[in-house]
DOKE-531004 format. One line per 8 residues: number of its first residue (from 1); for each residue x, y, z of C-alpha. Coordinates in steps of 0.1 Angstrom, whole numbers, plus 5000, padded with zeros to 4 digits. Layout:
N
NUM) X Y Z ~ ...;
! end
This chain:
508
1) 2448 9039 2514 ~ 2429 9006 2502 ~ 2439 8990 2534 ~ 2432 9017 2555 ~ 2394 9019 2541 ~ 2387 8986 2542 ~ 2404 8980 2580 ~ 2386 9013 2588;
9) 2353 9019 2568 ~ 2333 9036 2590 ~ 2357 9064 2599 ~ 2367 9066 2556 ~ 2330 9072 2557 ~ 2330 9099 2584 ~ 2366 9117 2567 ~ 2345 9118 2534;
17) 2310 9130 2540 ~ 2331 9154 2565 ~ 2348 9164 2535 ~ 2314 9171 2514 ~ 2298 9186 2543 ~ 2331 9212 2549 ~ 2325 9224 2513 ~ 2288 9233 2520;
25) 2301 9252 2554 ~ 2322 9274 2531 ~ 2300 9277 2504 ~ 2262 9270 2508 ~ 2256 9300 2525 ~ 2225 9322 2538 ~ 2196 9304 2547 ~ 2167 9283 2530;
33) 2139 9291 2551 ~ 2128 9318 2570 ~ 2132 9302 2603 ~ 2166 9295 2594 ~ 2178 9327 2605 ~ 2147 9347 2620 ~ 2138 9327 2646 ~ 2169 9309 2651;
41) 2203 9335 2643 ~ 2184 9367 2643 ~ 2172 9359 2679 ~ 2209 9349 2691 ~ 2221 9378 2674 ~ 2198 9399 2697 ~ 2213 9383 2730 ~ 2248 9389 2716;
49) 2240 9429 2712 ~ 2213 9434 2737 ~ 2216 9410 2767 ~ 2192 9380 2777 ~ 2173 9397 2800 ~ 2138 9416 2795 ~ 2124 9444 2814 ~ 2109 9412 2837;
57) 2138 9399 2844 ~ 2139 9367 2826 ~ 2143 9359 2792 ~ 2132 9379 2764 ~ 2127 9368 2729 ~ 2134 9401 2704 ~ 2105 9423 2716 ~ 2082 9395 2733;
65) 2090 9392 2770 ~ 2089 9358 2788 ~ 2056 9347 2785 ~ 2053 9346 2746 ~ 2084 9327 2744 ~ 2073 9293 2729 ~ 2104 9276 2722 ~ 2128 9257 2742;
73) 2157 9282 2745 ~ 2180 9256 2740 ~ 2188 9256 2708 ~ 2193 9293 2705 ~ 2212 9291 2733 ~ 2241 9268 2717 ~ 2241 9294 2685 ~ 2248 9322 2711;
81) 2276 9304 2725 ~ 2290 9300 2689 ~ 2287 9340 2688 ~ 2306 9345 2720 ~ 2335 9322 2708 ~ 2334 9338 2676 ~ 2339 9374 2692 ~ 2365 9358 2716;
89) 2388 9350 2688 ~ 2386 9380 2670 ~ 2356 9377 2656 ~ 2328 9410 2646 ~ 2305 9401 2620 ~ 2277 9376 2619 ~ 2292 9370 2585 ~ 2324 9351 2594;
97) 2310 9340 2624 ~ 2288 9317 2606 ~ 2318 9298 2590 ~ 2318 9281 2631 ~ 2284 9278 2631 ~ 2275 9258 2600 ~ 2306 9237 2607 ~ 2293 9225 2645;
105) 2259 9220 2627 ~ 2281 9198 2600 ~ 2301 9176 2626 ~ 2257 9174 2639 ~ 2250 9159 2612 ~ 2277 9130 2611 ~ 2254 9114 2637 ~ 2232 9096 2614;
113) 2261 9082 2593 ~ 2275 9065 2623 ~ 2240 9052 2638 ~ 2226 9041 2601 ~ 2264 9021 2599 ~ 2260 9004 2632 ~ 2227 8990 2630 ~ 2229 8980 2595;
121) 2257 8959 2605 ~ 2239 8947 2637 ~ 2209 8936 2616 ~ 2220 8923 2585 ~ 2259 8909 2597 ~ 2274 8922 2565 ~ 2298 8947 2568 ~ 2291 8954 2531;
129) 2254 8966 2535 ~ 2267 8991 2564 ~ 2289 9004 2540 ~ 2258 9012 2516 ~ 2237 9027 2545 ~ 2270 9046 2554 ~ 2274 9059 2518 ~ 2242 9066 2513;
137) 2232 9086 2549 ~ 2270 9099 2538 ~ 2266 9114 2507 ~ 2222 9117 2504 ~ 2222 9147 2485 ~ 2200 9167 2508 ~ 2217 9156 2542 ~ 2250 9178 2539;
145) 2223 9206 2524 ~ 2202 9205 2556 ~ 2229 9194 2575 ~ 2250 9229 2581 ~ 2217 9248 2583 ~ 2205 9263 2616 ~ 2167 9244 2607 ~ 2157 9228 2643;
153) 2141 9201 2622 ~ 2174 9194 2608 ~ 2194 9191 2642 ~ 2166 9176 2657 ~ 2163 9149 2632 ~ 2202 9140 2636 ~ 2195 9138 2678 ~ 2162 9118 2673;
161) 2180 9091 2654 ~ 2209 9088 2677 ~ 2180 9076 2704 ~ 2171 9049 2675 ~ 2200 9033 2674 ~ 2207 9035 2717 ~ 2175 9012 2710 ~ 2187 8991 2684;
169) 2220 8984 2711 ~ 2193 8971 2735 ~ 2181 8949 2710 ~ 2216 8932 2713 ~ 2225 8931 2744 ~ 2191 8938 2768 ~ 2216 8963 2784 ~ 2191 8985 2801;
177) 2218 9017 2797 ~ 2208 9016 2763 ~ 2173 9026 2773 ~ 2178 9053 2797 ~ 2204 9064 2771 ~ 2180 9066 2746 ~ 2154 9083 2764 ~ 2177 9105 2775;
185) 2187 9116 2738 ~ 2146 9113 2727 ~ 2140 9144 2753 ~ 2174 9163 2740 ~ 2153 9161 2705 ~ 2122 9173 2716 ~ 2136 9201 2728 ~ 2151 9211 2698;
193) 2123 9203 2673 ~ 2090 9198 2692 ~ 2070 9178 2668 ~ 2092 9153 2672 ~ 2070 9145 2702 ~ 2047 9125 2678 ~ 2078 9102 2667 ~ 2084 9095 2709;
201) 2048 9093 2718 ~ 2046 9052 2707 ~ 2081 9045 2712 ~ 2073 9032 2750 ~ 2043 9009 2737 ~ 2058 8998 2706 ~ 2093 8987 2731 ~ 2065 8966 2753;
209) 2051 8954 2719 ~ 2082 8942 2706 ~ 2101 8927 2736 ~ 2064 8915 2755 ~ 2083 8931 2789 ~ 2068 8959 2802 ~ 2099 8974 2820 ~ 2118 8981 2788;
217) 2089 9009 2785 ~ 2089 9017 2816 ~ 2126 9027 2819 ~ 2125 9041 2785 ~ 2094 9065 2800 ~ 2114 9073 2831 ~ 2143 9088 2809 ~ 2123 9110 2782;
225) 2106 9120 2815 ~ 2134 9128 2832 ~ 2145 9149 2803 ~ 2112 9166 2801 ~ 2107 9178 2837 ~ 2145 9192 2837 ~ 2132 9217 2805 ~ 2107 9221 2825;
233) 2127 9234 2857 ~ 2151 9252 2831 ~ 2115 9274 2816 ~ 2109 9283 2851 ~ 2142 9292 2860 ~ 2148 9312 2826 ~ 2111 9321 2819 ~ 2093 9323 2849;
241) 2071 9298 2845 ~ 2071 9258 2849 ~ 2073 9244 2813 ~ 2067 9279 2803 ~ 2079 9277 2762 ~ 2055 9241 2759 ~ 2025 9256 2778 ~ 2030 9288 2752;
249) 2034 9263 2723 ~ 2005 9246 2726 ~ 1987 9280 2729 ~ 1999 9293 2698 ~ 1995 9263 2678 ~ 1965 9246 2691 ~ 1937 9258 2665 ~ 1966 9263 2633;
257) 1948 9264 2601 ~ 1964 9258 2570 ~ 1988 9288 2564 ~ 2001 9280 2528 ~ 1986 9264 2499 ~ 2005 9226 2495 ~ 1996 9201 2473 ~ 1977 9167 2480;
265) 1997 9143 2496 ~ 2029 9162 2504 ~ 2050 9143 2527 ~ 2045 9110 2509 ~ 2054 9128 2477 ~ 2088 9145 2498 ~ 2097 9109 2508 ~ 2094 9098 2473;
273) 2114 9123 2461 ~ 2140 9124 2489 ~ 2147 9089 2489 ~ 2154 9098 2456 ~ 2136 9078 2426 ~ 2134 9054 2408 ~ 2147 9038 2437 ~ 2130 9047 2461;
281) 2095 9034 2448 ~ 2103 9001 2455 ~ 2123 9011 2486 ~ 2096 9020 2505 ~ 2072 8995 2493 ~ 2096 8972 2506 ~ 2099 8995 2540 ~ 2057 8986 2548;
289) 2054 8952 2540 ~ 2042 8936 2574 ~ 2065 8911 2579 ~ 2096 8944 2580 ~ 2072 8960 2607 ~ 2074 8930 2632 ~ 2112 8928 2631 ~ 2116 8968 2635;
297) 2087 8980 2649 ~ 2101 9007 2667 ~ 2114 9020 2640 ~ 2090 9023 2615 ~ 2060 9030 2642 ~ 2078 9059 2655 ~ 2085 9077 2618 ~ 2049 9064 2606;
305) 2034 9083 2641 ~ 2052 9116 2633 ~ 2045 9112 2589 ~ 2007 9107 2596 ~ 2005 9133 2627 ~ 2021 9161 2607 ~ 2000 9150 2576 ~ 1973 9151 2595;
313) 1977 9187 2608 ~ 1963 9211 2581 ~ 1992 9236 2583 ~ 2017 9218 2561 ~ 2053 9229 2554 ~ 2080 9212 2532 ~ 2108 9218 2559 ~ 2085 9197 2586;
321) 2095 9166 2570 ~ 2134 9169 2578 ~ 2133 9157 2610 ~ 2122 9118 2602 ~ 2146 9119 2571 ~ 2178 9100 2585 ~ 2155 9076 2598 ~ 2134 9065 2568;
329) 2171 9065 2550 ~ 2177 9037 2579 ~ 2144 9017 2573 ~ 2147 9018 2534 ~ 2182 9005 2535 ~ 2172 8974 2558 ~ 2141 8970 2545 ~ 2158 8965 2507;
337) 2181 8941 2525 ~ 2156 8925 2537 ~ 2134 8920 2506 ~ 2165 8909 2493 ~ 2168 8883 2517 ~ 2132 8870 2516 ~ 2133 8865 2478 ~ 2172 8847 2482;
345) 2190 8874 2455 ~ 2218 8900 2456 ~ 2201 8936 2446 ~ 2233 8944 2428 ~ 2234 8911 2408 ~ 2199 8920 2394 ~ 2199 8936 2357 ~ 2167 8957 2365;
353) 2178 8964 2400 ~ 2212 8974 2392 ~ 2199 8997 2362 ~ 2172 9013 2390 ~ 2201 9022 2412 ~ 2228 9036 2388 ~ 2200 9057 2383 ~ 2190 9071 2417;
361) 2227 9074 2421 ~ 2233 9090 2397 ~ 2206 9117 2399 ~ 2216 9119 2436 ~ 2251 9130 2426 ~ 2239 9154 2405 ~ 2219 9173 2434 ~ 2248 9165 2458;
369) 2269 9189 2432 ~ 2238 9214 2431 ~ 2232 9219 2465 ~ 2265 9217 2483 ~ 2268 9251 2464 ~ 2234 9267 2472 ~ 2240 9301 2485 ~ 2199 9305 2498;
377) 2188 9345 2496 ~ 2223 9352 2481 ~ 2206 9390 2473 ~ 2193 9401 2504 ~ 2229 9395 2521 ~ 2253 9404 2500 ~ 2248 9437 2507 ~ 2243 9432 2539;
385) 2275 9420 2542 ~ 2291 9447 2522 ~ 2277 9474 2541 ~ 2292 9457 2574 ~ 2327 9454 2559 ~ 2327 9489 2541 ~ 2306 9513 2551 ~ 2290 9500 2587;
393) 2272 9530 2597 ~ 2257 9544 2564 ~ 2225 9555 2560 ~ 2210 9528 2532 ~ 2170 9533 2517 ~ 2158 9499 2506 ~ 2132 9496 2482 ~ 2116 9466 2480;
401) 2081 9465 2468 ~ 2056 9436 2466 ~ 2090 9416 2481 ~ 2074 9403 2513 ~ 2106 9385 2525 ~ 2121 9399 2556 ~ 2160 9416 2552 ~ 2182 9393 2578;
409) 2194 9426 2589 ~ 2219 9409 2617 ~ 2247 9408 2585 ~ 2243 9442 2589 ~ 2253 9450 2623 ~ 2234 9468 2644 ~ 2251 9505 2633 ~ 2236 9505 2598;
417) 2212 9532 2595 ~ 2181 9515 2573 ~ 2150 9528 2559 ~ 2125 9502 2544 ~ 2102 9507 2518 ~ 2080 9478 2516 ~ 2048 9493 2493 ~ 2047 9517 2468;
425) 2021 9540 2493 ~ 2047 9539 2515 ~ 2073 9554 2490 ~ 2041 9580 2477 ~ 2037 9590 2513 ~ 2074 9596 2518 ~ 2079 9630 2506 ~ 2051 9640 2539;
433) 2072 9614 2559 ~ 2098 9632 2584 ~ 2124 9605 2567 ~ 2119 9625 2539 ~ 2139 9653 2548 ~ 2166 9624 2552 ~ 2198 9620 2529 ~ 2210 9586 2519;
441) 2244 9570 2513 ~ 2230 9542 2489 ~ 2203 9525 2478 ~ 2196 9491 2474 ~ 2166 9481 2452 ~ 2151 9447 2447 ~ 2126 9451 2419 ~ 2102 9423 2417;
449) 2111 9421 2378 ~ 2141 9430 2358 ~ 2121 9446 2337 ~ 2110 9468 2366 ~ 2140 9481 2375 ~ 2142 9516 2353 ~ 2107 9523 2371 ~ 2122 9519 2402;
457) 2153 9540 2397 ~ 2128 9567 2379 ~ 2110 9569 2413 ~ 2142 9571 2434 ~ 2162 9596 2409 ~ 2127 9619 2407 ~ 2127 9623 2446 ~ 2165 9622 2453;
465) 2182 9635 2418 ~ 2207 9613 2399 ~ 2221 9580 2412 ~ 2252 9558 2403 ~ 2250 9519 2400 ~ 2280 9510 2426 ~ 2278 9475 2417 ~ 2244 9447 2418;
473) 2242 9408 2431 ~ 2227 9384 2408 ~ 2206 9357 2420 ~ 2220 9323 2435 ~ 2216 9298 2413 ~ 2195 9280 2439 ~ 2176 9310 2444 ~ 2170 9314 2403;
481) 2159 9282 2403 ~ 2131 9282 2430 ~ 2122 9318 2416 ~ 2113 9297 2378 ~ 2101 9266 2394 ~ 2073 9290 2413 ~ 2081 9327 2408 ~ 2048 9338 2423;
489) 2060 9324 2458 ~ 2098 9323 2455 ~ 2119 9356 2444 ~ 2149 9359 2425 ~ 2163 9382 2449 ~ 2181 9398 2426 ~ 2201 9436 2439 ~ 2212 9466 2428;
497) 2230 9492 2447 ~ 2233 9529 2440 ~ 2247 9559 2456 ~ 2241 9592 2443 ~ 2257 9608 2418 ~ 2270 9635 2441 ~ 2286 9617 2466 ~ 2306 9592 2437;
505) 2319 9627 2421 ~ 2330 9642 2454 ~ 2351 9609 2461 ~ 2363 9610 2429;
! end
């Protein structure tokens, strides 16, 4: 085994964070964001029940026809695919079709492993620094986490940083494939994950910057413009119009104020904390020193354009970082080899230094263990998911006031019968509601507080006699711990079903 690793390192690398990363497909379930499933899943999940085509006869986008489409269809494209294979085999829940869908996303996010391996080795000549950047893009605690998600920022990031390192090949060989290559894959990001735009906007200036030829921008240009103007045939064939889903982007988003309340300096603070201190103070000091610019400015100009862009946009969300992550991973591990280097020492030799990175490896171990696990919105499926297997056309009331979260419904199937009650007016208008006149199999409450819960079943058991506790799903651990780091924003989720006392007797 010895000898196999050290013939073979970068594909021991690849078996193992493999490994890690087919834990988190079985286990870290559900999603982390909303656009993890609602705008990603849910909207595949529509074309697998209901067709791709709307009443104009292109492509529809859950109740908005054509026109309001404002992503590339791409992406949701490649997860409906994934549902068709899944149904081929066998196949008929969202559920277990997942298990295929995390695990392409986890072979996805393999890419930056073998990039970050490569170029290390082509810019420092040590085999044993691209075994660090290996290990580290490998096993980075929140790469397998993102990694099996179905976050566009996620998959986009892994795509972006495979066009890095096509560049990085240029750099050794003046090749011009590389380019075209890499332009190629730029345009295959920005499809996924738009904003990545602002990391490929410099690329072409910062290639004539740092090899003083103007052609290496000029083929680089002709690729991502290649690969833009062949979306663009692709909106107008499946949309109707030419570059339909970037002409509705802009609209929608041109104008975005701030829609959530961040706190100063959020992606800097995100990098700090990815890169994971104590070591990654000094990492990135190292990473904008300006002698580490001139040898990669590509690199760093790119993930600098899309940091400050997106920092200075006033609408400001955590997840928006993800897509620059594998590649400030890359510019921290050469620019530490590189401080290294200028001050003529071995990191690992150094007391202070070796102390500062058992440290950050060991607290990245510890949220490697922690999130490989994470089951996001454990609560709201669950049930979802029991319904489907047990009982997939009952009628279900859930009661879910002051929870403003959306219900990912699709683990459901489409022949549960649901009734939502999202305020408590709604639930005091329901006995003049026709619904009211409705009997229900179960209930599934999600009371903001446990100590809410006997009010809730007081209201339920006053308008629909006595009810039975069938059996309740306790908040994810990841999902309790975001609900006491900021419980005004993140719930518990935490979900108890009933079904009247009736129907449990007449089983009986």
């Amino acid at each position: 085994m010895v000898k196999l690793i050290k013939a073979h390192p970068l594909i021991s690398i690849l078996l193992a964070a493999f490994l890690v990363r087919l834990v988190a497909v079985i286990w870290s379930q559900g999603f982390i964001h909303s656009d993890d499933h609602f705008d990603t899943i849910a909207v595949a999940w529509d074309w697998f029940e209901g067709g791709l085509w709307g009443d104009d006869s292109f492509l529809r986008w859950k109740d908005n026809l054509s026109d309001k489409i404002s992503r590339f269809p791409l992406y949701n494209l490649f997860l409906l695919a994934h549902m068709k294979f899944g149904q081929a085999i066998g196949m008929t829940s969202l559920g277990s079709m997942m298990y295929s869908i995390r695990l392409s996303h986890a072979l996805i996010s393999l890419f930056p492993i073998a990039v970050i391996f490569v170029v290390v080795r082509q810019m420092t000549g040590s085999l044993r620094w691209a075994v660090v950047g290996g290990l580290v893009a490998g096993f980075h605690f929140g790469l397998p986490f993102i990694g099996v998600r179905n976050l566009i920022e996620a998959v986009g990031g892994n795509i972006w940083i495979v066009a890095l390192g096509f560049l990085y090949l240029y750099r050794r060989d003046q090749n011009i494939k590389w380019l075209y290559l890499a332009g190629l894959v730029s345009g295959l990001s920005w499809m996924i994950r738009f904003q990545l735009a602002f990391a490929i906007l410099p690329v072409p200036f910062l290639l004539w910057w740092e090899t003083k030829k103007l052609r290496t921008a000029v083929h680089y240009s002709l690729a991502v413009g290649a690969a833009i103007l062949c979306s663009a045939f692709i909106d107008w064939w499946l949309l109707g119009r030419f570059s339909g889903s970037t002409i509705a982007y802009l609209s929608m988003n041109t104008g975005y104020g701030a829609l959530y309340k961040t706190i100063p300096l959020l992606y800097p603070t995100l990098l700090l904390i990815l890169l994971v201190p104590p070591l990654s103070v000094p990492a990135l000091y190292a990473s904008f020193r300006p002698s580490f610019f001139k040898k990669h400015a590509v690199l760093v100009g790119s993930s600098v354009s899309f940091l400050l862009i997106h920092w200075l946009h006033p609408h400001q969300q955590e997840r928006f970082i993800f897509p620059i992550l594998p590649a400030f991973i890359l510019i921290a591990i050469l620019a530490m080899w590189q401080y290294s280097k200028d001050r003529k020492f071995e990191i690992w030799s150094q007391k202070g230094w070796r102390r500062t990175l058992i440290a950050s490896v060991s607290l990245n171990l510890v949220l490697l263990t922690m999130t490989t696990f994470a089951y996001g919105h454990k609560g709201i499926i669950e049930p979802l998911r029991w319904f489907e297997a047990n009982d997939p056309k009952a009628r279900v009331l859930f009661l879910k006031p002051n929870i403003k979260r959306w219900l990912p419904i699709e683990y459901g199937g489409n022949r549960l019968n649901r009734t939502y009650i999202r305020e408590w007016p709604q639930f005091q208008s329901f006995g003049t509601d026709i619904t009211a006149n409705r009997t229900f199999d179960y209930f599934v409450i999600y009371p903001k507080r446990s100590d809410d819960l006997p009010d809730y079943l007081d209201s339920l058991t006053s308008r629909f006699g006595e009810l039975e506790l069938l059996f309740e799903i306790a908040p994810s651990s990841y999902d309790q711990t975001l609900h006491l780091l900021n419980p005004g924003h993140n719930d518990n989720y935490a979900a108890y079903i009933y079904k009247p006392a009736s129907l449990v007797e007449k089983a009986k």
